[in-house]
Backbone as XML, in Angstrom:
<?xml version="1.0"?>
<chain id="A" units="angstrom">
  <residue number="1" name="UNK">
    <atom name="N" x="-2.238" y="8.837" z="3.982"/>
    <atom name="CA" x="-2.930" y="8.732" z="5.222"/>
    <atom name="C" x="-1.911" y="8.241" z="6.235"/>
  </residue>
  <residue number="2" name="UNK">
    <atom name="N" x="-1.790" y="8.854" z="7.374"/>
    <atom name="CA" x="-1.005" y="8.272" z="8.624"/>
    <atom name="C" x="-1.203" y="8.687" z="9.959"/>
  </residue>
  <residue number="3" name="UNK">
    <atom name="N" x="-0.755" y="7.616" z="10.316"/>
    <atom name="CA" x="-1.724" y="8.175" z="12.385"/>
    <atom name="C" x="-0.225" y="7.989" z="13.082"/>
  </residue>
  <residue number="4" name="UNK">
    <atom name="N" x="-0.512" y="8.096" z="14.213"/>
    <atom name="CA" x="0.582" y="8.281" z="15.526"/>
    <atom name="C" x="0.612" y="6.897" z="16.226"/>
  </residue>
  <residue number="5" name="UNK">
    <atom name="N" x="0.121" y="5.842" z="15.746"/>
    <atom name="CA" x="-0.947" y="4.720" z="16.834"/>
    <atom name="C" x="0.968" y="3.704" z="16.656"/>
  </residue>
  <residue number="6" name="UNK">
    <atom name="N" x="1.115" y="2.363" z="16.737"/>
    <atom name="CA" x="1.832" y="1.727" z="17.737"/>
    <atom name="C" x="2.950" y="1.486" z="16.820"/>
  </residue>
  <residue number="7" name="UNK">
    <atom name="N" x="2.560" y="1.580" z="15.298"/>
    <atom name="CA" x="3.257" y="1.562" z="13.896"/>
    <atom name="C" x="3.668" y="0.116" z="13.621"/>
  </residue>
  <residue number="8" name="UNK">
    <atom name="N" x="4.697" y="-0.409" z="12.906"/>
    <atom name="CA" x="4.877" y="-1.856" z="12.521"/>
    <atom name="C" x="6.560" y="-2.016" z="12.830"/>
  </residue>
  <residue number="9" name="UNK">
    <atom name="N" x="6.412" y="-3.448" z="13.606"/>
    <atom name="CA" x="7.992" y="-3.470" z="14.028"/>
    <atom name="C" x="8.948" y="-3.778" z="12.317"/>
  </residue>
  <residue number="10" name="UNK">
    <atom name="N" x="10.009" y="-3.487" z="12.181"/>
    <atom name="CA" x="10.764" y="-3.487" z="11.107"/>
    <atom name="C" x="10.757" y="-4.854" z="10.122"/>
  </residue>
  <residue number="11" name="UNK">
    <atom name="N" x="10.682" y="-6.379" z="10.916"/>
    <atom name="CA" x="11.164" y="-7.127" z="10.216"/>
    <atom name="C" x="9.218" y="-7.319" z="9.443"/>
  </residue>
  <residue number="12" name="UNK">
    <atom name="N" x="8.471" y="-7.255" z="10.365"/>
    <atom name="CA" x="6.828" y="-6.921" z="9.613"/>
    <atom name="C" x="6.774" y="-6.210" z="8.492"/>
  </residue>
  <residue number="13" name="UNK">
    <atom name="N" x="6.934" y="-4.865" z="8.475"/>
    <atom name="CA" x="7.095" y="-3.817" z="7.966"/>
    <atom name="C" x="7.825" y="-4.378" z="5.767"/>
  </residue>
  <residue number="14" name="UNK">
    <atom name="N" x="8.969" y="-4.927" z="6.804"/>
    <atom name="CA" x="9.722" y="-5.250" z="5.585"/>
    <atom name="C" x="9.315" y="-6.305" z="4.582"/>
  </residue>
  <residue number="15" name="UNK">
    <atom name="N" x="8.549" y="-7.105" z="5.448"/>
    <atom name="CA" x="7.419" y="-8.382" z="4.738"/>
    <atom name="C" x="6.190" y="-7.836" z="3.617"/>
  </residue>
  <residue number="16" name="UNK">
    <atom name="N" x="5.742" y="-6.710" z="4.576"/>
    <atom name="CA" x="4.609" y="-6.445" z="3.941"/>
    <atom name="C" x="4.848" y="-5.485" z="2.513"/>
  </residue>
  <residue number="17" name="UNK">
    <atom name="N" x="6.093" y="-4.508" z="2.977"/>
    <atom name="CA" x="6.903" y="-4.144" z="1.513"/>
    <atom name="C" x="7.012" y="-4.695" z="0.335"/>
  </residue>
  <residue number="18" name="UNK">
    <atom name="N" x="7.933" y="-5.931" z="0.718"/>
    <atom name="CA" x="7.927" y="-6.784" z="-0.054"/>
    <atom name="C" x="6.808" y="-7.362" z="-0.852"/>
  </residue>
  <residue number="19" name="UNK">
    <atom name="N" x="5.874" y="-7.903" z="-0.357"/>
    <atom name="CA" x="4.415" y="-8.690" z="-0.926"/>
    <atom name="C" x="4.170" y="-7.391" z="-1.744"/>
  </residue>
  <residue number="20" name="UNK">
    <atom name="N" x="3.600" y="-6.324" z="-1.435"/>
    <atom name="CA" x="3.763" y="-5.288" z="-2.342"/>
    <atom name="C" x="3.741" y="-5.307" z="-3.503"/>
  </residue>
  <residue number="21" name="UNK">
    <atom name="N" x="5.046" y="-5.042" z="-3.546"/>
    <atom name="CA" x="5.937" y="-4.871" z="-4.206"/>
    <atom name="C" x="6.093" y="-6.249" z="-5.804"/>
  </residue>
  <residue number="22" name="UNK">
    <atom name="N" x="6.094" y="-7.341" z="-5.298"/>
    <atom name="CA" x="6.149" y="-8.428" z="-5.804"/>
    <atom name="C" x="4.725" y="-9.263" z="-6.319"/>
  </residue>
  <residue number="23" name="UNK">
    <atom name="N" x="3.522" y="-8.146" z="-5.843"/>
    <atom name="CA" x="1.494" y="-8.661" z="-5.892"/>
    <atom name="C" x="2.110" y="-10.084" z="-5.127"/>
  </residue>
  <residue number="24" name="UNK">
    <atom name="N" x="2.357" y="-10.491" z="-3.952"/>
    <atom name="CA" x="2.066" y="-11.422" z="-3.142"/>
    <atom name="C" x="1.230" y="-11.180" z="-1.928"/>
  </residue>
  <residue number="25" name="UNK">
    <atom name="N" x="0.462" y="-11.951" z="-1.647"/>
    <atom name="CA" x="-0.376" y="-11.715" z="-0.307"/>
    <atom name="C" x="-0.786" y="-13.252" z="0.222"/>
  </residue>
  <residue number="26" name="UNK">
    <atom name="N" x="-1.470" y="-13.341" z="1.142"/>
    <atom name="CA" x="-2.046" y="-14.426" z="1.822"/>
    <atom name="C" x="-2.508" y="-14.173" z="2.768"/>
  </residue>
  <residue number="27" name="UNK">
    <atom name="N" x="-4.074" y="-14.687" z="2.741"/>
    <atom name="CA" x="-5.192" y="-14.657" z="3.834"/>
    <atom name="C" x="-4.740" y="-14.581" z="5.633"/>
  </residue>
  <residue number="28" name="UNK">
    <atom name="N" x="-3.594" y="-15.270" z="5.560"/>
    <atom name="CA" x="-3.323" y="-15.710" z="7.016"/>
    <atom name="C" x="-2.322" y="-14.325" z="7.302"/>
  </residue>
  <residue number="29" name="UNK">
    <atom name="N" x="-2.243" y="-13.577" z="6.615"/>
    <atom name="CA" x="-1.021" y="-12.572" z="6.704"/>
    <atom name="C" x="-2.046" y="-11.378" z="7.485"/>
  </residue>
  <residue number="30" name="UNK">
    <atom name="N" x="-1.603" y="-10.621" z="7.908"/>
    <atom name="CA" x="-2.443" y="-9.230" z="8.404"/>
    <atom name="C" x="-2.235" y="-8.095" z="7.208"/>
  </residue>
  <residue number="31" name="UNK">
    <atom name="N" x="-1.381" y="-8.735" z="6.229"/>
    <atom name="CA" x="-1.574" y="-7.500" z="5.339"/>
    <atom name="C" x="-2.507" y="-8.111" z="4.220"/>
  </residue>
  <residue number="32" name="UNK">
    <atom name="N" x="-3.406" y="-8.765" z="4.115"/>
    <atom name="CA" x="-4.124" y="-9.353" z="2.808"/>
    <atom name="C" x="-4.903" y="-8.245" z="2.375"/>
  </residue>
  <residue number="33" name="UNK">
    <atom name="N" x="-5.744" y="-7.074" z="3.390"/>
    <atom name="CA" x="-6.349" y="-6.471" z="2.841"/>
    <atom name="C" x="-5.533" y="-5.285" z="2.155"/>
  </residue>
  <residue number="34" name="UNK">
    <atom name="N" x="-5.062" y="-4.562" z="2.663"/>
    <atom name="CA" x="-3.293" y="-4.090" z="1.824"/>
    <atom name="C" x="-3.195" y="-4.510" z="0.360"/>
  </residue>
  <residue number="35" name="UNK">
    <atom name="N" x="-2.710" y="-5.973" z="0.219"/>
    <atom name="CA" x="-2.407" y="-6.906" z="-0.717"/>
    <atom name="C" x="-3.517" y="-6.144" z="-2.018"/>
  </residue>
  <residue number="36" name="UNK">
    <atom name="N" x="-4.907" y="-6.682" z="-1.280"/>
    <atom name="CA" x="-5.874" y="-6.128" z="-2.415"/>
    <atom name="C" x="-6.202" y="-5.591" z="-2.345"/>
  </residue>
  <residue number="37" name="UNK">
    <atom name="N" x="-6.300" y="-4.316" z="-1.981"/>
    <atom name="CA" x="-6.258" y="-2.952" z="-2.663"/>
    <atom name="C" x="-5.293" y="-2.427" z="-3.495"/>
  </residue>
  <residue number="38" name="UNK">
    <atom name="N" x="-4.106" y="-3.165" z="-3.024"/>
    <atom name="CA" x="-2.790" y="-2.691" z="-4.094"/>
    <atom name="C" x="-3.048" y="-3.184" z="-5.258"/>
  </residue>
  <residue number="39" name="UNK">
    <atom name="N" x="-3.336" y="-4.617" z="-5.348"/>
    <atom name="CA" x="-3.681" y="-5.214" z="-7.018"/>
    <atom name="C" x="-4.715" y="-4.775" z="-7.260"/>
  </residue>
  <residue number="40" name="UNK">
    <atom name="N" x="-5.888" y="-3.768" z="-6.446"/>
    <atom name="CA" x="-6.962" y="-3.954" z="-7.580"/>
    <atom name="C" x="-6.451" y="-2.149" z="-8.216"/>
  </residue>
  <residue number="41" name="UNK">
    <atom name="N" x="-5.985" y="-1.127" z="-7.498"/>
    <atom name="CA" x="-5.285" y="-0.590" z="-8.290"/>
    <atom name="C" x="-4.166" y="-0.558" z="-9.525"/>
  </residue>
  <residue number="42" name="UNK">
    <atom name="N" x="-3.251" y="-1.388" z="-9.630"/>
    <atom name="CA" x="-2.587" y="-2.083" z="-10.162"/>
    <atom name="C" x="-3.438" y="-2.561" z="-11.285"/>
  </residue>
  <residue number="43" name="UNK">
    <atom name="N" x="-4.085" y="-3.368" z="-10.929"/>
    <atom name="CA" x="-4.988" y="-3.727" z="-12.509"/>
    <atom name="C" x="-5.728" y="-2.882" z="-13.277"/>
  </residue>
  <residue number="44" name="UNK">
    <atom name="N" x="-6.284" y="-1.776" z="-11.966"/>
    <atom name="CA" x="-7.011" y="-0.346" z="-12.740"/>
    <atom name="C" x="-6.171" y="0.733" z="-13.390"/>
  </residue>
  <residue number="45" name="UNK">
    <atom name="N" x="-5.215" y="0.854" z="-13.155"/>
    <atom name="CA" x="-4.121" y="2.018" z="-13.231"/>
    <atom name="C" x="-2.488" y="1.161" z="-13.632"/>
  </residue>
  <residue number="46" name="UNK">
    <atom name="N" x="-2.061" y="0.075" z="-13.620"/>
    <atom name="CA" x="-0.945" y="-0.088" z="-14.238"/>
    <atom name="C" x="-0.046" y="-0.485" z="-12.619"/>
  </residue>
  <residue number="47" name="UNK">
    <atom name="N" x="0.860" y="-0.997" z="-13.025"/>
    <atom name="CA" x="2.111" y="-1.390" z="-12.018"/>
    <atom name="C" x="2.731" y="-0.247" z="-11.953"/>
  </residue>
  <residue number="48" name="UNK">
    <atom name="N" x="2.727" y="1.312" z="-12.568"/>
    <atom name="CA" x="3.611" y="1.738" z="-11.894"/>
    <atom name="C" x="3.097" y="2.441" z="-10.974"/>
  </residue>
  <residue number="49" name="UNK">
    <atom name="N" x="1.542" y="1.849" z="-10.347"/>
    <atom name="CA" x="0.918" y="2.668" z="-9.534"/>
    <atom name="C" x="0.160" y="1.343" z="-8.537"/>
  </residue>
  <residue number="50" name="UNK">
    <atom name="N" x="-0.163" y="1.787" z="-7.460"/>
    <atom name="CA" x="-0.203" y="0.731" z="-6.298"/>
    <atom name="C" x="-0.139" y="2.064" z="-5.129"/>
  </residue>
  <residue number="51" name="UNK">
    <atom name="N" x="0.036" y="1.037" z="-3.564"/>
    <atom name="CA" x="0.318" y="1.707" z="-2.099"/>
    <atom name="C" x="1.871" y="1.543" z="-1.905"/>
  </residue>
  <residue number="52" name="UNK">
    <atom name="N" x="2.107" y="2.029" z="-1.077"/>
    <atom name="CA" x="3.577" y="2.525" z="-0.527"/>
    <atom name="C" x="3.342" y="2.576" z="0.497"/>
  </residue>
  <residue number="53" name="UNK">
    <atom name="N" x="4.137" y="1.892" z="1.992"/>
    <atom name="CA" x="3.784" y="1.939" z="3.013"/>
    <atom name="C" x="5.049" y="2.313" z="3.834"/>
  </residue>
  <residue number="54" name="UNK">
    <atom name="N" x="4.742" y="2.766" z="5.159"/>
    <atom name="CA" x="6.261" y="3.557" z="5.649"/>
    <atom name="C" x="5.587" y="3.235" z="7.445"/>
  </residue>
  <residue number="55" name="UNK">
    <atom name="N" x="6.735" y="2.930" z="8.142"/>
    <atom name="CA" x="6.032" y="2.951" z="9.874"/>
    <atom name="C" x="7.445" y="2.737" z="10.139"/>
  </residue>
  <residue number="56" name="UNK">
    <atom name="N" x="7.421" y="3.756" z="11.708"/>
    <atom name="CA" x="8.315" y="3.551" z="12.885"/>
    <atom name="C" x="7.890" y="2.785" z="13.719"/>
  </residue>
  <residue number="57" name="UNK">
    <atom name="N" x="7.972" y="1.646" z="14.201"/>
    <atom name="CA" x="7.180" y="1.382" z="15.462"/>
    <atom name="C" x="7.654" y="2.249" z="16.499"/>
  </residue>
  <residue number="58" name="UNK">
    <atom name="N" x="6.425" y="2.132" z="17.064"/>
    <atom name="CA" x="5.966" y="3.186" z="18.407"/>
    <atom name="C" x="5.855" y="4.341" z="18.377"/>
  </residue>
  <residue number="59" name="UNK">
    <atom name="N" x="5.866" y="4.801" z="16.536"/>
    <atom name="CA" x="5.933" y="6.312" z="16.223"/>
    <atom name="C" x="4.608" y="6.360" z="15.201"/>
  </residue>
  <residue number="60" name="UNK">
    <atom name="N" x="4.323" y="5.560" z="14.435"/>
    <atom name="CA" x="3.255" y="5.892" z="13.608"/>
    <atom name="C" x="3.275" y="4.912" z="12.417"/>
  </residue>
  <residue number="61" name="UNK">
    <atom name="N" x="2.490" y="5.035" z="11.539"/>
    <atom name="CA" x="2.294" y="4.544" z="10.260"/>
    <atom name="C" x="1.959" y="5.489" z="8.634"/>
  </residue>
  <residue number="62" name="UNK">
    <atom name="N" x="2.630" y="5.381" z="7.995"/>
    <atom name="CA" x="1.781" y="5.899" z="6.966"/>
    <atom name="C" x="1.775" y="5.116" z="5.424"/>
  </residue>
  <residue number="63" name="UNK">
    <atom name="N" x="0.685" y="5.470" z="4.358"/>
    <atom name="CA" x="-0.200" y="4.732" z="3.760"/>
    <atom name="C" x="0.252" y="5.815" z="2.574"/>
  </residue>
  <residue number="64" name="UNK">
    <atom name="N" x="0.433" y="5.645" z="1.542"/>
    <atom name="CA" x="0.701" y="6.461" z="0.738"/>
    <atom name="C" x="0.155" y="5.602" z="-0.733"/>
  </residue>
  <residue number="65" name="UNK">
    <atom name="N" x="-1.176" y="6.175" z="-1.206"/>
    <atom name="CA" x="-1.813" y="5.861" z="-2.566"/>
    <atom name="C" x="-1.282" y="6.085" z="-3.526"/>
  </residue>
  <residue number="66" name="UNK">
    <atom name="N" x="-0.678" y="5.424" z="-4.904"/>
    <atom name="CA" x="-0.444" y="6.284" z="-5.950"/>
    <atom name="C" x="-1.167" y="5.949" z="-7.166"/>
  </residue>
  <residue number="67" name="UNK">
    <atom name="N" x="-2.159" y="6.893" z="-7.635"/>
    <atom name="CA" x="-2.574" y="6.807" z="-8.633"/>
    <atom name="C" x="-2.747" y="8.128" z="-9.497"/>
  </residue>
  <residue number="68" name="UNK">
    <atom name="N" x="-3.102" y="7.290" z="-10.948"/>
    <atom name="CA" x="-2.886" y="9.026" z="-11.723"/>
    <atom name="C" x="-3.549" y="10.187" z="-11.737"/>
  </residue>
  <residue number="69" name="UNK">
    <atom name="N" x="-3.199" y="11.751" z="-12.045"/>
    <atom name="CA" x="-3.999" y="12.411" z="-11.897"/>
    <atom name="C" x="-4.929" y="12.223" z="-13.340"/>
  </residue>
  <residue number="70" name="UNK">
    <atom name="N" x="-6.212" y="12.431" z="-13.531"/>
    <atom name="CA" x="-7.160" y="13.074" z="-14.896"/>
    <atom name="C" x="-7.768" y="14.157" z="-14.131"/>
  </residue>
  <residue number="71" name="UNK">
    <atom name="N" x="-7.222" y="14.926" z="-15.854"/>
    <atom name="CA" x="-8.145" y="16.415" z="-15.703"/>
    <atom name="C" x="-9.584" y="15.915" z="-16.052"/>
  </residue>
  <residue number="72" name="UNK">
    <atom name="N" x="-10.450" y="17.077" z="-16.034"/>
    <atom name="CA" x="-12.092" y="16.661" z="-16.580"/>
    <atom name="C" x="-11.709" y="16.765" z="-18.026"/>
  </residue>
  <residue number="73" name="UNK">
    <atom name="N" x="-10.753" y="17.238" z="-18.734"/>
    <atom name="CA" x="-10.806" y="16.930" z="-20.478"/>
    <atom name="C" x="-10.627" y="15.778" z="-20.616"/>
  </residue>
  <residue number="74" name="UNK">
    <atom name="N" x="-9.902" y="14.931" z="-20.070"/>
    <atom name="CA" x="-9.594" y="13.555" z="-20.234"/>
    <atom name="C" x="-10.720" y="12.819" z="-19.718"/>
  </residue>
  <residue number="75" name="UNK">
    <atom name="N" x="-11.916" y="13.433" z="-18.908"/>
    <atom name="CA" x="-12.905" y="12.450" z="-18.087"/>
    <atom name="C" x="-13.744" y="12.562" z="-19.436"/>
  </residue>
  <residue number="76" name="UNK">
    <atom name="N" x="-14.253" y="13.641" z="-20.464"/>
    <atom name="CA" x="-14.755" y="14.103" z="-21.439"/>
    <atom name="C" x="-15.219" y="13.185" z="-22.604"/>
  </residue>
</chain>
């Protein structure tokens, strides 16, 4: 998912990577909701799956999910 809107200045950007990356977050942060959605994937699907996040400021943002594919034999 990604829009065109004001994006995240670099040294932000690089914070919120990080927490990521490392399952750190905190309430007072603007990325907490980020934070948990990444761990609750992570706990559903494994660490090598989580969000990935990418922004230019003043160019855009994007949101990149990774989780696994199942066919319907495996839903079965």
């Amino acid at each position: 998912m990604e829009d065109d809107g004001e994006g995240i200045e670099a040294k932000q950007l690089k914070a919120i990577q990080e927490n990521l990356l490392e399952g750190r977050g905190d309430r007072r942060d603007e990325g907490y909701g980020i934070y948990n959605v990444n761990e609750r994937i992570k706990l559903y699907y494994g660490d090598s799956y989580g969000l990935m996040m990418d922004s230019v400021h003043k160019k855009g943002t994007r949101v990149t999910i990774v989780i696994p594919v199942r066919t319907m034999a495996e839903e079965e």
